[in-house]
C-alpha positions as protocol buffer text, in pm:
chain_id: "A"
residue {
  index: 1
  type: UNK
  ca { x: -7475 y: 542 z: -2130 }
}
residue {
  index: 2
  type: UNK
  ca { x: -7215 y: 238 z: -2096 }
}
residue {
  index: 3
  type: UNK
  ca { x: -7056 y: 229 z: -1774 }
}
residue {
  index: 4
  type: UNK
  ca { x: -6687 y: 149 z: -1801 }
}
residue {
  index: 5
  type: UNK
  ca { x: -6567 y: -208 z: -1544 }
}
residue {
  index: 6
  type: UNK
  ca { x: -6218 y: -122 z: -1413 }
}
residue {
  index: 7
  type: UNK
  ca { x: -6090 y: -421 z: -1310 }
}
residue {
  index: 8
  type: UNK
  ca { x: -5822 y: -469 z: -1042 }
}
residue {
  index: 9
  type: UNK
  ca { x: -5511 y: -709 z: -1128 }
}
residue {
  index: 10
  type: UNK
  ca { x: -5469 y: -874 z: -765 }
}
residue {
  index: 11
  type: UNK
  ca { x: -5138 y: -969 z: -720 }
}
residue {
  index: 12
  type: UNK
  ca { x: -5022 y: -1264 z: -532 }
}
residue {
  index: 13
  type: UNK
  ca { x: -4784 y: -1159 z: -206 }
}
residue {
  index: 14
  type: UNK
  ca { x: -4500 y: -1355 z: -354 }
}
residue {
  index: 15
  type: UNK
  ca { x: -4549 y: -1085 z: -663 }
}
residue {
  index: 16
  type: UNK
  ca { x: -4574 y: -785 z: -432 }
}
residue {
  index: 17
  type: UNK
  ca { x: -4222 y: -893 z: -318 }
}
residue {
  index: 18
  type: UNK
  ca { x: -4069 y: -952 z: -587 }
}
residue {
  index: 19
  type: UNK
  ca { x: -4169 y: -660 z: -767 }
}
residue {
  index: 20
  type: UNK
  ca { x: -4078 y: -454 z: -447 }
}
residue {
  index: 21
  type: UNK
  ca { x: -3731 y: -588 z: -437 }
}
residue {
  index: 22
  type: UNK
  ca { x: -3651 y: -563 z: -795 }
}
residue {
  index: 23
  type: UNK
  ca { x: -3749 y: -185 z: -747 }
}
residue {
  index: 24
  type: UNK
  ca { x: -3516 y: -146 z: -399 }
}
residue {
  index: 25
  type: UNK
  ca { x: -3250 y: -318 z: -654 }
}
residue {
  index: 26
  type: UNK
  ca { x: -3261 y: -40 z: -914 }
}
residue {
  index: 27
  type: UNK
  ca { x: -3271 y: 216 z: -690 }
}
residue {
  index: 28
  type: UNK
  ca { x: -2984 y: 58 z: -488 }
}
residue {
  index: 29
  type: UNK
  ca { x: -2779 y: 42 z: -783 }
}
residue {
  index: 30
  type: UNK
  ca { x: -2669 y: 323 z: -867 }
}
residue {
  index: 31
  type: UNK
  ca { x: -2589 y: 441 z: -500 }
}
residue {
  index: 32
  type: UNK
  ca { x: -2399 y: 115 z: -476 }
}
residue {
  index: 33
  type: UNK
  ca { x: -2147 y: 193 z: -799 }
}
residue {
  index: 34
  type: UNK
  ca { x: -2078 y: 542 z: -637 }
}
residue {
  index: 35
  type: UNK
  ca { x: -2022 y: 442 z: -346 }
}
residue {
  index: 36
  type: UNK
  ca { x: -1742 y: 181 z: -476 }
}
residue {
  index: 37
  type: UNK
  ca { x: -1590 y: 430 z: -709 }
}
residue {
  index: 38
  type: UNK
  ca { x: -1546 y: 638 z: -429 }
}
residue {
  index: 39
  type: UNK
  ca { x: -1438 y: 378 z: -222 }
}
residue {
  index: 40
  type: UNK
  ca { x: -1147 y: 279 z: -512 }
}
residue {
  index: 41
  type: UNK
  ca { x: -1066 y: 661 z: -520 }
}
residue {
  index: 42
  type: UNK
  ca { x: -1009 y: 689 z: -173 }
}
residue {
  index: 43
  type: UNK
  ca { x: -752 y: 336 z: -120 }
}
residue {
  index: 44
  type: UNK
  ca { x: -566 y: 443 z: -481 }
}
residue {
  index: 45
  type: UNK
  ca { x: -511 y: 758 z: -308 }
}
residue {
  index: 46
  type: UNK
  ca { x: -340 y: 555 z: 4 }
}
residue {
  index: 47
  type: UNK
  ca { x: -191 y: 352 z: -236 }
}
residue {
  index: 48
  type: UNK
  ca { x: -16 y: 624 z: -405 }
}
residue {
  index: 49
  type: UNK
  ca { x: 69 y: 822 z: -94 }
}
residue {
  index: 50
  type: UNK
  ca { x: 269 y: 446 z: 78 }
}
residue {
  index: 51
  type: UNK
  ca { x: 420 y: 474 z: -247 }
}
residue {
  index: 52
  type: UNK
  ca { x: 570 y: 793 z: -196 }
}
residue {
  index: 53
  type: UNK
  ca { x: 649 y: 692 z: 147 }
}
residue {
  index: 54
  type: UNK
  ca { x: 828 y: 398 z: 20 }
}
residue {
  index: 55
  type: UNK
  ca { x: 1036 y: 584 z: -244 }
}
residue {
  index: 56
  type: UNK
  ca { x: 1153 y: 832 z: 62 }
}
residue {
  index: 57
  type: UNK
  ca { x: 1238 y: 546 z: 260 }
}
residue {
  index: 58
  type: UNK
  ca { x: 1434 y: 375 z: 19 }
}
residue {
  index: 59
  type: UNK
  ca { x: 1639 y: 701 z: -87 }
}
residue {
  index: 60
  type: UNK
  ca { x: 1674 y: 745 z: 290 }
}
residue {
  index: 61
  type: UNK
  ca { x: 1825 y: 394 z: 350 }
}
residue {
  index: 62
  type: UNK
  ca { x: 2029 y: 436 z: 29 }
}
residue {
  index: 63
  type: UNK
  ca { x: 2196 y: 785 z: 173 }
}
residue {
  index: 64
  type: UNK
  ca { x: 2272 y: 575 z: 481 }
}
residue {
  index: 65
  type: UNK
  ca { x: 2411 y: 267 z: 273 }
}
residue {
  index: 66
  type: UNK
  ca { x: 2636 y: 485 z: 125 }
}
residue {
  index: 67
  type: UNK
  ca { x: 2749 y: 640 z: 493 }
}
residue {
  index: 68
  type: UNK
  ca { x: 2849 y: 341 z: 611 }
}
residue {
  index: 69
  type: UNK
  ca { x: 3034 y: 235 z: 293 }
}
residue {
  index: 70
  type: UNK
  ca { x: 3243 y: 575 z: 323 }
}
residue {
  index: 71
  type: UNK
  ca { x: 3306 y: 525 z: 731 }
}
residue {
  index: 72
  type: UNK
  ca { x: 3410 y: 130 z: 668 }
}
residue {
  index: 73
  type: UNK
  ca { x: 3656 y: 240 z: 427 }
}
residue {
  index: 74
  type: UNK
  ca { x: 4026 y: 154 z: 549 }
}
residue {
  index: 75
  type: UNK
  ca { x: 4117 y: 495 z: 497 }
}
residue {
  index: 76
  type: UNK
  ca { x: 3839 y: 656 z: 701 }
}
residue {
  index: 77
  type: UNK
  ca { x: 3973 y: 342 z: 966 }
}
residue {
  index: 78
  type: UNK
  ca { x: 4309 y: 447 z: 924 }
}
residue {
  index: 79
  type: UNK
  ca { x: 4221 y: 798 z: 968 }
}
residue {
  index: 80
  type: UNK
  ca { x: 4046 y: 776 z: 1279 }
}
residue {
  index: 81
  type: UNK
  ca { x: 4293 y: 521 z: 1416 }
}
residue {
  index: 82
  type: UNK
  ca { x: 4539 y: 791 z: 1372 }
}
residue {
  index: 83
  type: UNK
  ca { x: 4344 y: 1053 z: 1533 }
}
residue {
  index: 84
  type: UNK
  ca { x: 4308 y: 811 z: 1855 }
}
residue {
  index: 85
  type: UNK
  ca { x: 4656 y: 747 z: 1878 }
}
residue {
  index: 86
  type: UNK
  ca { x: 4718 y: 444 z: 1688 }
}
residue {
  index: 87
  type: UNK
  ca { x: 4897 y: 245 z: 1442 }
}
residue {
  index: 88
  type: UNK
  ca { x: 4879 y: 52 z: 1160 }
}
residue {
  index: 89
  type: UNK
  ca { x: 5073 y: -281 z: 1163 }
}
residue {
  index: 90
  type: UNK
  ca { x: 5064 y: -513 z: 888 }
}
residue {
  index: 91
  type: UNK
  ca { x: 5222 y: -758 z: 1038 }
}
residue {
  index: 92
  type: UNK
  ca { x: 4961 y: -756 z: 1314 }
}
residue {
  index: 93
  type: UNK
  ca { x: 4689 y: -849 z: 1077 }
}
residue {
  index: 94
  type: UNK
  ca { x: 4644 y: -1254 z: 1019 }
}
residue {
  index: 95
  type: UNK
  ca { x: 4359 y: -1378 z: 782 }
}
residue {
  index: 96
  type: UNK
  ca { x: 4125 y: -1672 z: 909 }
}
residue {
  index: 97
  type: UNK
  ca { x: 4026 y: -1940 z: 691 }
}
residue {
  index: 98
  type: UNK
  ca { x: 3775 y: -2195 z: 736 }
}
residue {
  index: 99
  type: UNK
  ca { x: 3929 y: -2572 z: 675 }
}
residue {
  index: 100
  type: UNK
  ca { x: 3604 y: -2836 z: 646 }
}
């Protein structure tokens, strides 16, 4: 009867490490990538939802453009000039130039 030698492999310290960090590194990996999808999910969603905001805003300040354009309009001044009582004089009205 032969009796089988096992032999052990020693490995250096500076192996043990390496080979323990590549093996952290592939399990890390793949917790890493979902993590950063999810991350990118979650700031398009804020992305998307400022960009809503944005378009409100915008047809907000548009609406209100448009209000004072109708109240600045001389017959809207002329209207409510009336309705306080007053006149309107042509001859009253002198236009200012700038001479350099």
């Amino acid at each position: 009867m032969k009796k089988t030698v096992k032999k052990h492999l020693k490995m250096s310290k500076g192996e043990r490490i390496l080979y323990t960090l590549a093996i952290f590194l592939l399990l890390l990996s793949p917790i890493s990538i979902v993590f950063s999808k999810a991350t990118l999910a979650k700031v398009n969603f804020e992305v998307e939802k400022q960009k809503k905001a944005i378009e409100i805003q915008e047809k907000t300040n548009e609406s209100i453009s448009m209000t004072i354009d109708e109240l600045a309009s001389l017959t809207k001044i002329q209207e409510v000039a009336l309705e306080q009582g007053l006149s309107y004089n042509d001859n009253n009205i002198r236009i200012i130039t700038e001479d350099n």
